[in-house]
C-alpha positions in Angstrom: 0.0 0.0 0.0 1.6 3.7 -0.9 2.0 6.3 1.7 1.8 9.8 1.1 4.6 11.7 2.5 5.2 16.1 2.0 7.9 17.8 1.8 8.8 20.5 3.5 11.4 23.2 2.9 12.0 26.3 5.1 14.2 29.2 3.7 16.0 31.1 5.6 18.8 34.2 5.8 21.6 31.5 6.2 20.7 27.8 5.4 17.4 26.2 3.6 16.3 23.1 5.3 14.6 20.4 3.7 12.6 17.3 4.6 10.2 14.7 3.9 7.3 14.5 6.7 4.8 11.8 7.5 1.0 12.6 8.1 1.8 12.0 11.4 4.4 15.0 11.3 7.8 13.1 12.1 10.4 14.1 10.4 12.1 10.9 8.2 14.6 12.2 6.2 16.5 16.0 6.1 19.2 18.1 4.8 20.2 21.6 4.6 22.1 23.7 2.0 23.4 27.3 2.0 21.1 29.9 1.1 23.7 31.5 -1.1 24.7 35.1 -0.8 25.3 35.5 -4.9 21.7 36.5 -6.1 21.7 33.7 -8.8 18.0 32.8 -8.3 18.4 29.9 -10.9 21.4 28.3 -9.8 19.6 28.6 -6.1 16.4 26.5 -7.7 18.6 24.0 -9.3 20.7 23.4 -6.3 17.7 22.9 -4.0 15.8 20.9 -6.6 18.9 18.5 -6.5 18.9 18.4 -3.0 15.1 17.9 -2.5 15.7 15.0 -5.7 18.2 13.3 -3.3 16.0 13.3 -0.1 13.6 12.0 -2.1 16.1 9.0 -3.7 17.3 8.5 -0.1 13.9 7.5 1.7 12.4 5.6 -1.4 15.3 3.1 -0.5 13.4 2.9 3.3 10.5 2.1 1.8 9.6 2.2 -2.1 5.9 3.0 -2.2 6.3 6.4 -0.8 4.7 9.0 -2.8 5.2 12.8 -2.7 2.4 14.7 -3.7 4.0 17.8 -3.2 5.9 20.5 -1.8 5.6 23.4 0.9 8.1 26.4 1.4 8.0 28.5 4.2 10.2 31.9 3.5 10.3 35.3 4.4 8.0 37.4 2.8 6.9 34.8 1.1 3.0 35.2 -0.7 0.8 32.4 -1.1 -0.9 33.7 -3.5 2.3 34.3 -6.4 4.0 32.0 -5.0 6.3 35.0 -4.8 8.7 36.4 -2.3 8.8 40.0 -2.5 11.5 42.4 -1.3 13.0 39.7 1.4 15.7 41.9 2.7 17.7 38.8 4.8 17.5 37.6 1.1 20.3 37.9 -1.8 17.6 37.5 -3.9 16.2 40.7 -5.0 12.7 42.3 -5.9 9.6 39.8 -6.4 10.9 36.0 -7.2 8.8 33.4 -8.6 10.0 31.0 -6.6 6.7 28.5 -6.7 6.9 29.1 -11.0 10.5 27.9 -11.3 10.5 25.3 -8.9 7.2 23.9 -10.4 9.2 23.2 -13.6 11.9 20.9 -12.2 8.5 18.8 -10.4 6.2 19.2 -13.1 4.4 16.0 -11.8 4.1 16.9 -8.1 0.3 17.6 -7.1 0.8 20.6 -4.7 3.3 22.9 -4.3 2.6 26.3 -2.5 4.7 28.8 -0.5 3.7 31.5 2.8 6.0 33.0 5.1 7.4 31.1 7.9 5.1 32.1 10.9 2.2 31.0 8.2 3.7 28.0 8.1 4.2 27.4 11.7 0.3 28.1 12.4 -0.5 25.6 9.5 2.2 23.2 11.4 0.2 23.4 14.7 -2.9 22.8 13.3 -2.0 19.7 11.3 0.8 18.2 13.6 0.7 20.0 17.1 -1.2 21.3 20.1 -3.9 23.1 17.5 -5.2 20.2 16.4 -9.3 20.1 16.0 -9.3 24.4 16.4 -10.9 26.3 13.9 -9.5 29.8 15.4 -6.1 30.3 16.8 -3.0 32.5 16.5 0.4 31.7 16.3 3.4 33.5 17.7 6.6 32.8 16.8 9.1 35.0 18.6 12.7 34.9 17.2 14.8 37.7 15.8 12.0 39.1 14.9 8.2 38.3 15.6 5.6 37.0 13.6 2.5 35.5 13.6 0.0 33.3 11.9 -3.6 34.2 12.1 -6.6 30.8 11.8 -9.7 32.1 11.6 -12.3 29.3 10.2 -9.9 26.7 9.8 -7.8 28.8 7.4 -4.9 31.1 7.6 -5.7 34.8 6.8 -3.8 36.2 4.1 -5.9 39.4 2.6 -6.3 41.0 0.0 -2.4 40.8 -1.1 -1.3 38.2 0.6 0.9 39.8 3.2 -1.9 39.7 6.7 -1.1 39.3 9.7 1.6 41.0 10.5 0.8 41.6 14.9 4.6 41.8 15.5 4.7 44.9 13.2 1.2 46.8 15.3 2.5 50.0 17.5 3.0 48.9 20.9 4.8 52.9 22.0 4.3 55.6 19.9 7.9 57.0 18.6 9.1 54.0 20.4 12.2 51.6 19.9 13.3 51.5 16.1 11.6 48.3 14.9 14.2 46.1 12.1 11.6 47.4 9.8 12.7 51.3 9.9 9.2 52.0 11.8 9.2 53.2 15.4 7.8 51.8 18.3 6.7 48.0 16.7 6.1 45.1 19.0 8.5 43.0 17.7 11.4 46.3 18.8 10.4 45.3 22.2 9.6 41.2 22.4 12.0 39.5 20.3 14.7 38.1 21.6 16.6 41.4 19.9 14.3 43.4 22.2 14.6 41.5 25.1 18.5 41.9 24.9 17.5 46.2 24.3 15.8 46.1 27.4 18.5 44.4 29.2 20.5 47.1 28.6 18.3 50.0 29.1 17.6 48.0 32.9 21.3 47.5 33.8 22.0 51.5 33.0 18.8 52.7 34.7 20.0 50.9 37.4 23.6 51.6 37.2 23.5 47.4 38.1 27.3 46.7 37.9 26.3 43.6 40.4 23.9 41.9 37.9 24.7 38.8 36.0 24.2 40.2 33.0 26.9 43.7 33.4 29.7 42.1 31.6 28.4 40.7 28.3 28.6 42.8 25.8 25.8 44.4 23.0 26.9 41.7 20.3 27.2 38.7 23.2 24.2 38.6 24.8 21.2 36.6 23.9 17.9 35.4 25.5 19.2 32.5 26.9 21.7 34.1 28.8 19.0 36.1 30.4 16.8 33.3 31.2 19.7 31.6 32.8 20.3 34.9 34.8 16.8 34.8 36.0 16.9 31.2 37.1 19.6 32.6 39.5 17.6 35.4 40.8 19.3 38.4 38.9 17.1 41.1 39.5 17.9 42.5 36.0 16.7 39.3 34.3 14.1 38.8 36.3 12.7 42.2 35.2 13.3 41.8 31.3 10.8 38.7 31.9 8.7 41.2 33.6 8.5 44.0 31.2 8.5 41.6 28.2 5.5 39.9 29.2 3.7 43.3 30.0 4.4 44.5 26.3 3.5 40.9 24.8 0.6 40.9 27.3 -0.9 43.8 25.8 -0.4 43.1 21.8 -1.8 39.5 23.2 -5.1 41.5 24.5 -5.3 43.3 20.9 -5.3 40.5 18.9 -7.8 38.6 21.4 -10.3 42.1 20.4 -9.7 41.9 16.8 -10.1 37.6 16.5 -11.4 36.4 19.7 -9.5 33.1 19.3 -9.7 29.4 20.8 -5.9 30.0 22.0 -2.9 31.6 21.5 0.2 29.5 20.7 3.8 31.0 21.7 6.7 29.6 19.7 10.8 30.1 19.4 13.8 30.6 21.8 12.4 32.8 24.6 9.4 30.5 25.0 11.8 28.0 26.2 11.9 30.6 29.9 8.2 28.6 30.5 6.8 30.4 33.0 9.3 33.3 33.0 7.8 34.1 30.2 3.8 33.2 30.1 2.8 34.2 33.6 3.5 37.6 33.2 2.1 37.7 29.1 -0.7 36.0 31.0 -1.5 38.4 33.6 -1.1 41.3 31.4 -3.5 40.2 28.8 -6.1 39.4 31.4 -5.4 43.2 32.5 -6.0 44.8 28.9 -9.0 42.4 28.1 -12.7 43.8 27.5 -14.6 41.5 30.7 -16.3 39.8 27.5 -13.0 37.9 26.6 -11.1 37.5 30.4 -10.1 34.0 31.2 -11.7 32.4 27.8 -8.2 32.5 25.7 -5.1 30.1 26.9 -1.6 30.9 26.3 0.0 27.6 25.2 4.0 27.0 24.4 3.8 25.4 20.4 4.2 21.3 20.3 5.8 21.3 17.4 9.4 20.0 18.1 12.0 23.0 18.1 14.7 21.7 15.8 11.8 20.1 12.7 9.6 23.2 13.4 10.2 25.2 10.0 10.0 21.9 8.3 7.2 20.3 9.6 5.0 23.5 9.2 6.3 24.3 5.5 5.0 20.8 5.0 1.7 21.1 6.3 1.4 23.4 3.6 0.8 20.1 1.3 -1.9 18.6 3.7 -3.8 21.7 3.7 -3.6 21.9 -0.4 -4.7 18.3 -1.2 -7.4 18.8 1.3 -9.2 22.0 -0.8 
């Protein structure tokens, strides 16, 4: 009996990561190769085309009636509806790419092939493979470098008129606040990614003049999240506040998007979520604080079951499941 098996192929500033999924979302078979920094779009395709041929070789020798009815790509700015990504800037590859198009021709056969940006992704992930399973209306946070999100309303993601929605990292959290990676001032993501979260370790350890904390000799470039969760494990008063404020400011774009979609749940993904409940009791308690009494204690915070290290594969993958399934 054949099995039916998607692949799944997250692109990213540095590396692409590639792998063949089962419907159960385990991860069988993967591989990476450089995301190059040369711009040649068609020498990118034909390289990962090779690379997706070989995964493809290597698990039919596991077991030969696999099938592979088609392909998901997760990327950044990546539109669902082109198949496009558009002005990526952690991209060599400039202007609008037809990357579903020119890929298509080197799988002519496969069913299903379609492409969304990589919190899309991760949303479809946990509603095929992880804690979503069986919701209809959900959001999805993924908080990295930057933050994004992934927005189920009906049992499908919302992607607008363009193909660019949901974009909750990039709502103004403090007017003429922090610059944002975008250019804007004052954007959520300036003040909860792991970026910010390292800004406002800063800001703490000068307000306080806190030569004593944990975190006073690391440096701009050497500091990270997980240096501050491990501070805070030890009681540094410094770390214990970046929690504090960070869940505040998540808290309250949390409370927004509850007003705008009223979800089942919100799902929390990426390093810092790995701080448990440095992280989600105060998000928690601040959401509960900006909610209209119509929406308080209805909407969970949950920490994503996708697994960390298959995450941008396994939801790029989903992708297929969700097209065969129209």
């Amino acid at each position: 009996m054949t099995k039916k098996v998607a692949i799944g192929v997250d692109i990213g500033g540095t590396n692409t990561a590639i792998g063949i999924v089962d419907p159960e979302g385990n991860v069988m078979v993967k591989d990476n190769i450089p995301t190059p920094s040369h711009g040649d779009i068609d020498k990118y395709i034909s390289d990962l085309a090779l690379a997706i041929d070989e995964l493809m070789k290597s698990v039919k020798l596991l077991n030969k009636d696999l099938e592979f009815p088609g392909i998901g790509i997760g990327a950044p700015n990546g539109n669902y509806y082109s198949g496009t990504i558009e002005y990526a800037p952690n991209l060599s590859f400039r202007g609008v790419v037809r990357l579903v198009e020119l890929l298509r021709n080197h799988f002519p056969k496969m069913e299903a092939m379609a492409l969304t940006n990589d919190a899309n992704a991760a949303a479809l992930g946990e509603m095929i493979y992880g804690g979503a399973k069986g919701m209809k209306n959900f959001v999805m946070y993924t908080l990295g470098t930057g933050v994004g999100s992934g927005l189920i309303v009906n049992g499908d993601l919302v992607y607008g008129s363009d193909g660019f929605a949901g974009e909750c990292g990039h709502t103004i959290l403090i007017p003429d606040g922090r610059r944002c990676g975008c250019g804007a001032l004052g954007h959520l993501e300036a003040y909860c990614s792991a970026p910010g979260m390292k800004r406002t370790a800063f800001e703490l350890l000068a307000q306080y003049n806190a030569t004593d904390s944990l975190l006073a000799s690391k440096s701009f470039n050497e500091l990270d999240s997980k240096m501050i969760y491990e501070a805070a494990v030890e009681g540094d008063k410094i770390a214990l506040e970046v929690f504090e404020k960070t869940g505040a400011w998540l808290g309250q774009g949390l409370a927004d998007t509850v007003h705008y979609l009223s979800p089942e749940a919100i799902f929390l993904f990426g390093g810092p979520t790995a701080a448990g409940d440095y992280i989600f009791k105060p998000t928690k308690e601040h959401m509960e604080k900006h909610l209209l009494p119509i929406y308080k204690d209805k909407v969970p915070i949950l920490p994503s079951k996708l697994k960390a290290g298959d995450a941008a594969i396994v939801g790029a993958s989903a992708l297929v499941w969700k097209e065969l399934g129209k």
